[in-house]
Structure formats: structure tokens, C-alpha cells
C-alpha positions in Angstrom: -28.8 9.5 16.4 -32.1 8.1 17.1 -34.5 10.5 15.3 -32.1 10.3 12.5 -32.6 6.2 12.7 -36.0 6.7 13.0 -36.4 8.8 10.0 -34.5 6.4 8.0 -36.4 3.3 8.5 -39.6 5.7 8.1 -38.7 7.2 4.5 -40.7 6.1 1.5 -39.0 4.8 -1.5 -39.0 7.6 -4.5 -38.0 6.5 -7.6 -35.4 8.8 -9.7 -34.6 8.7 -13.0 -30.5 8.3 -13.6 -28.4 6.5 -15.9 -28.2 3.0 -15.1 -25.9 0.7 -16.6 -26.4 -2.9 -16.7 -25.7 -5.0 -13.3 -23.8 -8.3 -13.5 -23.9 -11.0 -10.5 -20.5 -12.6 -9.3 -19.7 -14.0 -5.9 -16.2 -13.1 -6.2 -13.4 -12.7 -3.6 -14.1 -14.0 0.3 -14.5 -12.6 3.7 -12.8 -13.7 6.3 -12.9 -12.2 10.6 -9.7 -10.4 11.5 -8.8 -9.4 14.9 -11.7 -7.5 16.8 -10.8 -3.6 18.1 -10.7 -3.1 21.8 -14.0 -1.4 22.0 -17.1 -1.3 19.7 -18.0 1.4 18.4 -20.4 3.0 15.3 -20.0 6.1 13.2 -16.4 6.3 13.6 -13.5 7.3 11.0 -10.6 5.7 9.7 -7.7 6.0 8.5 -4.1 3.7 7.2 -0.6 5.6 8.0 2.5 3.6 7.4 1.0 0.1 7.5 -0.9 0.8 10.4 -5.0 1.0 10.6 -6.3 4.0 12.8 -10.0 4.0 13.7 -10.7 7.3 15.7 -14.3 8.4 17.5 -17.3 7.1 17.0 -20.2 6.2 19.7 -21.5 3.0 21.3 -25.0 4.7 21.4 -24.4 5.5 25.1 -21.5 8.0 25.1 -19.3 9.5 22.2 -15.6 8.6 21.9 -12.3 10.4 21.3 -10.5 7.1 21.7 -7.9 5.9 18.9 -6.8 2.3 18.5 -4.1 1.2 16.2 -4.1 -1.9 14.5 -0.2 -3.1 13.3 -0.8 -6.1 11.0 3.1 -7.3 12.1 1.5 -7.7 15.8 -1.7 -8.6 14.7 -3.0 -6.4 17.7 -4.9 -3.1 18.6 -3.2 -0.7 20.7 -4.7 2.7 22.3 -3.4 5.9 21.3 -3.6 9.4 22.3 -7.0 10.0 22.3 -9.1 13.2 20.5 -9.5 16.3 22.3 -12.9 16.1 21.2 -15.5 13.5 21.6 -17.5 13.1 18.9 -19.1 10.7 16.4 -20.3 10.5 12.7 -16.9 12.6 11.3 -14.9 12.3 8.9 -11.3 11.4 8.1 -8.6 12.5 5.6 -5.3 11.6 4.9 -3.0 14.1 3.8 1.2 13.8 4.1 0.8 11.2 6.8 -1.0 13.1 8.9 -4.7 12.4 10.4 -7.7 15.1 10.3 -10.7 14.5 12.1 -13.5 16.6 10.8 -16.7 17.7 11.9 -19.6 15.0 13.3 -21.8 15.6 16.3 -22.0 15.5 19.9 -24.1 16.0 23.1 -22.5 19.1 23.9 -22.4 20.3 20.4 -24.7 18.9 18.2 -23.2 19.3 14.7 -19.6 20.4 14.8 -17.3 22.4 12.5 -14.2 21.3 14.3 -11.2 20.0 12.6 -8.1 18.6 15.0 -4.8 17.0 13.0 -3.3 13.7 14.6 0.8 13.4 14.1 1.1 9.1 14.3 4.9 10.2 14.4 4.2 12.1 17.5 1.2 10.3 18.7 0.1 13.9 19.2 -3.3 16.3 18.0 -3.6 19.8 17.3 -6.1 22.2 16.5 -7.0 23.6 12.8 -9.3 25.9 10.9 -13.0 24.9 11.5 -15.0 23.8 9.0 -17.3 27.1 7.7 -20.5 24.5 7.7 -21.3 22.8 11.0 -22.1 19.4 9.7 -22.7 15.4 10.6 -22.9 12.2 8.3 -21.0 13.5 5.1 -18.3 12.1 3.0 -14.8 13.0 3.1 -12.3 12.5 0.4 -8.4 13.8 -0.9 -7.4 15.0 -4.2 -4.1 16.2 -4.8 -3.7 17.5 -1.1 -6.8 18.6 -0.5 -9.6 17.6 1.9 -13.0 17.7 0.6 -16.1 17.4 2.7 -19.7 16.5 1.0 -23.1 16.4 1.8 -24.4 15.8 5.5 -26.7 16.8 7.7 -26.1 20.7 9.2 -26.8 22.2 12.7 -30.8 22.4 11.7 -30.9 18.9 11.2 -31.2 19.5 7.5 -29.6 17.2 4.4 -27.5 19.6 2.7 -24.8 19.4 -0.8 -22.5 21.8 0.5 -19.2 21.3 -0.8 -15.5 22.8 1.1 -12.1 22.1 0.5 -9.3 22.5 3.1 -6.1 23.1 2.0 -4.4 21.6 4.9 -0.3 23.8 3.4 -2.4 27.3 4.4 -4.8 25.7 7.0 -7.7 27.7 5.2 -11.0 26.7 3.8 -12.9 27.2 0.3 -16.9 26.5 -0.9 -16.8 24.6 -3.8 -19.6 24.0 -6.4 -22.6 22.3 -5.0 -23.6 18.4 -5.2 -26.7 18.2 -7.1 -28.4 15.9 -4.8 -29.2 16.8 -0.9 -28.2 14.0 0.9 -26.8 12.7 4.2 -25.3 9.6 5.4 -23.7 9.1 2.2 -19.5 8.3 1.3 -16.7 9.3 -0.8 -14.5 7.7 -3.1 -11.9 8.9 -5.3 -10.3 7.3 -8.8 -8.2 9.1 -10.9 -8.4 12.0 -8.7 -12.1 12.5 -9.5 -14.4 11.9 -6.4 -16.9 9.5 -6.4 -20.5 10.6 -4.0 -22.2 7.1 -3.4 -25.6 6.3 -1.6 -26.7 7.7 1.0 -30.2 9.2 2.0 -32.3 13.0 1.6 -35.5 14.3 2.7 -37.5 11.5 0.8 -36.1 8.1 0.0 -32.7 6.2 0.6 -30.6 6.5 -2.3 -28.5 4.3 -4.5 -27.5 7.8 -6.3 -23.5 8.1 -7.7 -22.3 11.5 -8.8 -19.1 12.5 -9.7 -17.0 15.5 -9.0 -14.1 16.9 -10.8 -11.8 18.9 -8.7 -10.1 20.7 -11.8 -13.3 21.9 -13.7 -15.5 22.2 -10.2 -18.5 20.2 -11.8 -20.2 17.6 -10.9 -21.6 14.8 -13.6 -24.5 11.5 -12.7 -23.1 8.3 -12.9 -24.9 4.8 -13.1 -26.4 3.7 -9.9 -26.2 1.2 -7.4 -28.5 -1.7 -7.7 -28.6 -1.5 -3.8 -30.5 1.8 -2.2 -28.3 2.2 0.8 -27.7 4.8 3.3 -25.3 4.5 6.3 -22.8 2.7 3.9 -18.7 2.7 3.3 -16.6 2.5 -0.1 -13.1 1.1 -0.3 -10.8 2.0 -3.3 -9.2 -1.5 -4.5 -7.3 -1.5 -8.1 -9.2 1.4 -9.3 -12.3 -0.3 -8.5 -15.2 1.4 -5.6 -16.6 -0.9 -3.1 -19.7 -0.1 -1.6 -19.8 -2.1 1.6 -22.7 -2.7 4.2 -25.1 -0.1 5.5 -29.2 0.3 5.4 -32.3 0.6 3.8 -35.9 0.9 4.4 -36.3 -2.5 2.7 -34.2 -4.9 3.8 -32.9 -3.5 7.1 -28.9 -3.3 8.1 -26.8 -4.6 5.0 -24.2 -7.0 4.5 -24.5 -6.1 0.6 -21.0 -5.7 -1.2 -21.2 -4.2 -4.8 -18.3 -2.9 -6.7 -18.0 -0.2 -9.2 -15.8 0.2 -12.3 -15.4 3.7 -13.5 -13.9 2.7 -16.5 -17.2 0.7 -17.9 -19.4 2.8 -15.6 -21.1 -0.6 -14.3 -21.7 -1.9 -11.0 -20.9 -5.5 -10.1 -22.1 -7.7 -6.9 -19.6 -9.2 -5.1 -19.5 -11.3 -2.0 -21.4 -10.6 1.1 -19.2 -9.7 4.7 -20.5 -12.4 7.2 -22.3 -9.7 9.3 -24.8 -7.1 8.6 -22.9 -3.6 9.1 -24.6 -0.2 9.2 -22.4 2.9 10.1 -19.1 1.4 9.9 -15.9 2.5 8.2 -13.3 0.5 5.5 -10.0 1.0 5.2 -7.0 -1.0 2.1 -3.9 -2.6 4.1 -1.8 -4.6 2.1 -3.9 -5.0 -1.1 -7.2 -6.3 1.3 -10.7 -4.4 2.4 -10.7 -4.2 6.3 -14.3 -3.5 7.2 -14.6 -2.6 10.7 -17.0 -1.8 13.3 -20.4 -0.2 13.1 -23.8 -2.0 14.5 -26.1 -4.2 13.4 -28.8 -4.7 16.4 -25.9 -4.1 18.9 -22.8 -2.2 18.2 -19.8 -3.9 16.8 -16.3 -4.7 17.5 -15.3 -7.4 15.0 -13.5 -7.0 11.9 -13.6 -8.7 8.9 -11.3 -9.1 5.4 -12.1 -8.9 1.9 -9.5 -11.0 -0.3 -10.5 -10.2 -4.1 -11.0 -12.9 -6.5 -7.9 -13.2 -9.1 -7.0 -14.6 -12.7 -3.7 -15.5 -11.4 -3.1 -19.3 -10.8 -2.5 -20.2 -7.1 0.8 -21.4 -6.1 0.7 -25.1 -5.2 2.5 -27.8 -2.8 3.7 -25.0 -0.4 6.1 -27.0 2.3 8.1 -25.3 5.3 11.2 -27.0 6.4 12.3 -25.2 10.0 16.4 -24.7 10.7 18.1 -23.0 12.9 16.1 -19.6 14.0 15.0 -20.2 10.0 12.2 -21.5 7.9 12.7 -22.9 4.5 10.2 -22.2 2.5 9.4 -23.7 -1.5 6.3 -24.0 -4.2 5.5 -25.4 -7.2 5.9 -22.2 -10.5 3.3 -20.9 -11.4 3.6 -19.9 -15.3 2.7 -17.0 -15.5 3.8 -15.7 -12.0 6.5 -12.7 -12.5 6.7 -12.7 -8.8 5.8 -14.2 -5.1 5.0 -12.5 -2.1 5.4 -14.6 1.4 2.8 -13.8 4.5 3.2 -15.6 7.9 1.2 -15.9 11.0 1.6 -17.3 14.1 -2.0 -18.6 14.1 -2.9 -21.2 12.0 -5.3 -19.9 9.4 -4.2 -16.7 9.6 -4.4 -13.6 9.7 -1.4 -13.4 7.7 1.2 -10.6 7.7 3.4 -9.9 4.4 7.0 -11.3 5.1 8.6 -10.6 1.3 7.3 -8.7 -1.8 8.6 -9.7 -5.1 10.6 -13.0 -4.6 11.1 -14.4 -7.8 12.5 -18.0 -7.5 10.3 -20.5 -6.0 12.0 -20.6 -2.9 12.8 -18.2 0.3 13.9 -18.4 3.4 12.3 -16.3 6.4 15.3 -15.2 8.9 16.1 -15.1 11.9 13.1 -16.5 13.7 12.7 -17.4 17.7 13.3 -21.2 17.8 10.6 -23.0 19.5 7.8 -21.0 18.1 5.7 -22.3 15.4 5.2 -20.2 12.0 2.5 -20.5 9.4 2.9 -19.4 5.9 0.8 -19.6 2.5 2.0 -17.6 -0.9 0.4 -15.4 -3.1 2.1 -15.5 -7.3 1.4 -12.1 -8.5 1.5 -10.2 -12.1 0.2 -7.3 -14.0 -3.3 -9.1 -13.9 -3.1 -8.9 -9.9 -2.2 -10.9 -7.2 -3.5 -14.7 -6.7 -5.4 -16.4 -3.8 -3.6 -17.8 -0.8 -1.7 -21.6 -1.6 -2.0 -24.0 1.0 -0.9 -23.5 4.4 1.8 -24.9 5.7 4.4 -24.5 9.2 7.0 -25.3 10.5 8.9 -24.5 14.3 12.7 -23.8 14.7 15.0 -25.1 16.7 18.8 -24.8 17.7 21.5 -26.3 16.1 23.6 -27.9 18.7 25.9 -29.3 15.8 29.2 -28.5 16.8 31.0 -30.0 14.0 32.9 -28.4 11.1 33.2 -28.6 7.2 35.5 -28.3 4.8 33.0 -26.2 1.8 34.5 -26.4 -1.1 33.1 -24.1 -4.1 33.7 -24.2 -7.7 33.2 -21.0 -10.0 32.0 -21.3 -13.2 35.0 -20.1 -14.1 36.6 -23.2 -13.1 38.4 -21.3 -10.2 38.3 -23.5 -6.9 37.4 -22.0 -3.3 38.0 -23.5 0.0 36.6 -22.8 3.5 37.6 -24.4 6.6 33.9 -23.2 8.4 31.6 -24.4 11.3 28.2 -26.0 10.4 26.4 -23.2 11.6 28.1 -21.1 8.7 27.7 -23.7 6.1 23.8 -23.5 7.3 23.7 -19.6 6.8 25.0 -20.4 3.4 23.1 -22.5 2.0 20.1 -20.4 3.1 21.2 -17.3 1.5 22.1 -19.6 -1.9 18.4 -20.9 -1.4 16.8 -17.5 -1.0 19.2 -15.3 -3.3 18.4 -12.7 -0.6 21.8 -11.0 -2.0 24.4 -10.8 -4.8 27.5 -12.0 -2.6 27.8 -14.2 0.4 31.2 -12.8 2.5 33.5 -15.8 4.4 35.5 -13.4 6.5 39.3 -14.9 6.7 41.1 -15.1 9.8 44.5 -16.6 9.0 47.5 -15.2 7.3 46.2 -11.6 7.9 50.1 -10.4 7.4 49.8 -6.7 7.7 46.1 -6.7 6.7 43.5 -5.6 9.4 41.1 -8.1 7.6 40.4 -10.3 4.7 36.7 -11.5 3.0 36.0 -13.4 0.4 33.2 -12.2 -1.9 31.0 -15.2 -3.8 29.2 -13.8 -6.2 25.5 -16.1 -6.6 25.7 -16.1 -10.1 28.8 -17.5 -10.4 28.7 -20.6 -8.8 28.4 -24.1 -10.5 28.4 -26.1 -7.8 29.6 -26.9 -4.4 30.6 -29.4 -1.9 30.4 -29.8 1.8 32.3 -31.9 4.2 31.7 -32.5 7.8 34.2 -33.1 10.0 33.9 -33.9 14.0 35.9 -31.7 15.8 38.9 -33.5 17.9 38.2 -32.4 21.5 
């Protein structure tokens, strides 16, 4: 690791000749820290499983890891899993019907590695799979269609290579694929519309800002327009069919807290804003619509973890206010026009970070059930449509507490129909309805009847939301 440092900071810059579109400045979308793993660690691999963030390997320059921490965003906390049976940094990970494979990367014991081991997060269990045919360190991995690609790297002789292999992970087997036209190490791999993006990284001369793209169906490659950044040690992110080159270094300007992102579509590159720390040899992973950049080293190595929220045409919801019940929060906005619907995040920290409560509310209204009373819950509320999802509205909290009201109510409920329905009830109930009329979290509300069951074993009422025009509610002490 350190004669490949060394190397880097040495190399001169060599010029190339590639398409370059033109480069447009815009500070959009913010950073924000997250919740630090439980180690630091550089050169490690990622991946997201059913909501969850795995980061697996990786080295903190004085020993290489097989340790796996999980990150649950409903916890807001890093847990360890069953570590790697091999130690080993610089790999790569893939994704592939829920499963986790940890390829390749390097080691004291072996140097460059060709092994491949498959982690089961339903299990929390690894197994052993076909070796790679190309012992290899510091290349891109990516997954088209069920199949793992590995690119690029550095191979046991120290050499930058553009070796291309797919596994096919159905017969566990392994097949060279047409070459990358550039030699190059410590780059990374994206993929949009199943075509696989090779981004950055550094060969025998310069470090590169070179992007060349692969199509797994034709097996040819094709240059795309570069980065404006030269950048070797770097990771992408995939966001709304858009790449995001994140972080790494140059012989320049040193460790990177550069963000650029690339449309495929225009074949353009755009900057966007910088992460608040300079970040060589870390990994990126999506969760919930947001870039979680994690890890790697700057001077020392790094355990922090930091956000990217995207910037948005879609107006912000305003005037968010939280009214707390009974093991409930009440939560309403202001419309936004052109909203088609809301999602609802909540922490239990003030400013976040925020875990997604509800996807696709469409009033301007909801109510988060059931709650512990006592503790205090923070919410803001993203409007969302087919331009994307807005920024965060305002914050706002409230705690719940019991109800100790033990009176009842007569509800009455009138149909738009005209039809009449009465309901001898405790408040408690009349509090659970109104918070299911508030939230229209279903199409019926059920009062269960028990008086003049006859012969029945039960009856229940079924009010449909829709049709009711209004109702009443009368409180009455009970006689003790």
C-alpha cells in the first residue's frame, strides 16, 4: 500500500487526447455527517441488502480486516457481523439476488488475491466460490443482468492491467471478456442502463480522469467525455441515472473532497457539492434515495460518514407542526402544488439523521403510530413527483404521553347518504378514530359491537372513509 501511495503522488501528468464535453459549475445538493462505523478503515467494499448498508474489509494501514458492520437506518446504528474468512483489503463487492461477494484485493500473506467468498445477510453466513482466473487488487466491480464484472487493477506483478472477467454467480464459473482499452488501477465502476461505466483511476504514467464505457451485450468498449477532475483512489454512486464521482487523489491537489456528476444521457459532467472531508480510498453506497460516502483516509484513516441530499425542482413543504397523543404524533403541512405525494422521515435526534416513516402519503396530513410515550420524535417532509423528490421542510417534534382520560362519548356519524350511526365508545377509541380519519391509513374503520349479539358470535361495523360527511362527539363522565 505504500509503494503504491508513493508511486501515485510521484506520477507525472500526461495529457491524453479524449472527447471532452463541456463542464458546467453548480453547487447543488448538501452534505451532511451520519453516524460514524465502529472502526475506520480504507480500501474497503460495500454493499446495501434490504435497507441495510454493509461495509466489509478494508485496512487501517496497520493490519487487514475481515470485519463487517451493518448499518440499519431504522436504529440509526452499526452492528458487527460475521466477519470474512479472509482478511484482506482493496476488493471488490457485488450484489447479486441479495447476496454479498467479496472479490479479490490484497494481503500480507497473499499479496494479490483471486479469492471470491459469498456472504448470506439472511444467514449472517460466508461461503467459498470460484476464484477469480486473474489475481488482482484496486479494480472496479460492477453487475449487469446477474453478472459480476471485475475491471482493471493492479495483478500479482504489481502491474496496471485492463483485464476484463465475468462471474456468473447461477454456475459459479468465470469468463474473460474483451479488454479495457486503458491500463489502469485504482479506478471504479458504474453502471446505467446496464452499460458499465470505467471512471478515473491511475496507469503506469499519469492519474486519469479517463471514462470508458462497456457494453455487456456487444462486448465493446467505447471513450466517453472526461472528468474535469484527474482522480485516482476515487468512488461513484448511481443516483437517478446520474454517476457520482466522489473523493479520491491526485498528484496535484492531494486527497479530494471533489464531487462531479455525470449524465450519460448528455455525455457531460457537472460539479456538484464538495463532502466536508477529503476522502481517498473510500466506498459509496444509495440508501433511501441519498449518497452515503463512508470511510477511507485522508492523513489518518477514517471512520465518519457523511450524506449527500441532491438538490430538487420540487417546492419544499412548508409550516410542518407535530401535535403528540396518545403513543401517537399528529403530523400536517402546508400543499405543495405540484406534489403528487409526501414521504414522512423521523429521528430521535434533533437534526437528524432521519429514517423514512411513510412513502406516498397523499393528503397533507399523517399520523405516525404507535409510538413509546415519553420519548421525543423529530420529523421533517419531503413532497415528491416525477421531477424527484424535494428538500427536507422544517423540523418539527413532538413527545407522547398517556391518556388517562377515562371518560366516554357518545360519536355519532352521519353518512353521506343521510344514514345515521351511533357509538356508545371510550375516549381512547374516539382518539384512535379520529387518527385513522386524519391519516386515511385505511378504507374502513371497524367499531366491534358487543350488545345484542343474539345468536351471533360477533358483530362490526364497517365505516367506509369516503363516505362520511361529518361527525359528532360527545363526552360523557362515567358515573363511578
Amino acid at each position: 500500500m505504500k509503494k503504491l501511495f508513493s508511486l501515485l503522488l510521484m506520477m507525472t501528468m500526461v495529457f491524453t487526447i479524449v472527447p471532452v464535453a463541456a463542464f458546467s459549475a453548480d453547487s447543488g445538493g448538501t452534505w451532511e455527517m451520519g453516524t460514524p462505523m465502529l472502526e475506520g478503515k480504507k480500501g474497503h467494499g460495500v454493499a446495501e441488502v434490504d435497507g441495510k448498508i454493509y461495509v466489509i474489509g478494508g485496512d487501517d494501514v496497520r493490519s487487514f480486516l475481515s470485519t463487517v458492520e451493518m448499518y440499519d437506518p431504522n436504529t440509526n446504528a452499526w452492528t458487527t457481523k460475521m466477519s470474512m474468512p479472509t482478511e484482506r483489503s482493496d476488493l471488490g463487492i457485488a450484489v447479486v439476488d441479495e447476496k454479498i461477494y467479496a472479490i479479490g484485493g490484497n494481503n500480507f500473506d497473499n499479496y494479490r488475491l483471486s479469492t471470491v467468498e459469498m456472504y448470506d445477510p439472511a444467514t449472517n453466513s460466508w461461503l467459498t466460490k470460484a476464484s477469480m482466473p486473474t489475481e488482482r487488487t484496486q479494480f472496479g466491480t460492477a453487475v449487469v443482468d446477474g453478472k459480476i464484472y471485475v475491471v482493471g487493477g493492479f495483478d500479482s506483478d504489481n502491474d496496471r492491467i485492463s483485464t476484463v472477467e465475468m462471474y456468473d454467480p447461477t454456475t459459479d464459473s468465470w469468463l474473460t471478456k474483451a479488454n479495457m482499452p486503458t491500463t489502469r488501477g485504482q479506478l471504479d465502476l458504474a453502471v446505467v442502463d446496464q452499460k458499465i461505466y470505467a471512471i478515473g483511476g491511475a496507469n503506469d504514467n499519469s492519474v486519469l480522469s479517463t471514462v470508458e464505457m462497456y457494453n455487456p451485450i456487444t462486448d465493446t468498449w467505447e471513450t466517453k467525455s472526461s472528468m474535469s477532475t484527474i482522480r485516482a483512489g476515487l468512488s461513484t454512486a448511481v443516483l437517478n441515472e446520474k454517476i457520482y464521482a466522489i473523493g479520491g487523489i491526485n498528484d496535484v491537489n492531494g486527497v479530494l473532497s471533489t464531487v462531479e456528476m455525470y449524465d450519460p444521457i448528455t455525455n457531460t459532467w457537472q460539479a456538484k457539492a464538495d463532502m466536508l472531508t477529503k476522502r481517498k480510498f473510500l466506498a459509496s453506497i444509495i440508501l433511501n434515495g441519498k449518497i452515503y460516502a463512508i470511510g477511507g483516509a485522508t492523513e489518518n484513516i477514517l471512520s465518519t460518514v457523511e450524506i449527500y441530499t441532491p438538490e430538487s425542482n420540487v417546492a419544499t413543504p412548508l409550516n410542518l407542526t407535530a401535535t403528540a397523543g396518545d403513543a401517537k404524533v399528529t403530523l400536517n403541512w402546508n400543499e405543495v402544488t405540484d406534489a403528487d405525494t409526501y414521504n414522512v422521515y423521523r429521528s430521535l435526534t434533533s437534526g437528524g439523521s432521519y429514517t423514512s416513516v411513510a412513502t406516498n402519503v397523499y393528503g397533507t396530513s399523517y399520523v405516525d403510530s404507535p409510538l413509546t410515550n415519553g420519548t421525543t420524535y423529530y420529523y421533517v417532509v419531503t413532497a415528491v413527483n416525477e421531477d424527484g423528490e424535494s428538500a427536507y421542510s422544517n423540523e418539527a417534534s413532538a413527545t407522547p404521553q398517556a391518556n388517562d382520560n377515562s371518560n366516554r362519548a357518545i360519536l355519532t356519524i352521519i353518512l353521506n347518504s343521510g344514514l345515521l350511526k351511533e357509538y356508545d365508545v371510550s375516549m381512547n377509541e374516539v382518539n384512535t378514530f379520529m387518527a385513522w380519519y386524519e391519516s386515511k391509513s385505511s378504507l374502513f374503520y371497524k367499531f366491534e359491537k358487543d350488545y345484542n349479539l343474539g345468536s351471533d358470535v360477533s358483530r362490526t361495523d364497517y365505516v367506509v372513509h369516503d363516505m362520511i360527511e361529518l361527525f359528532e362527539v360527545r363526552e360523557y363522565k362515567v358515573s363511578e
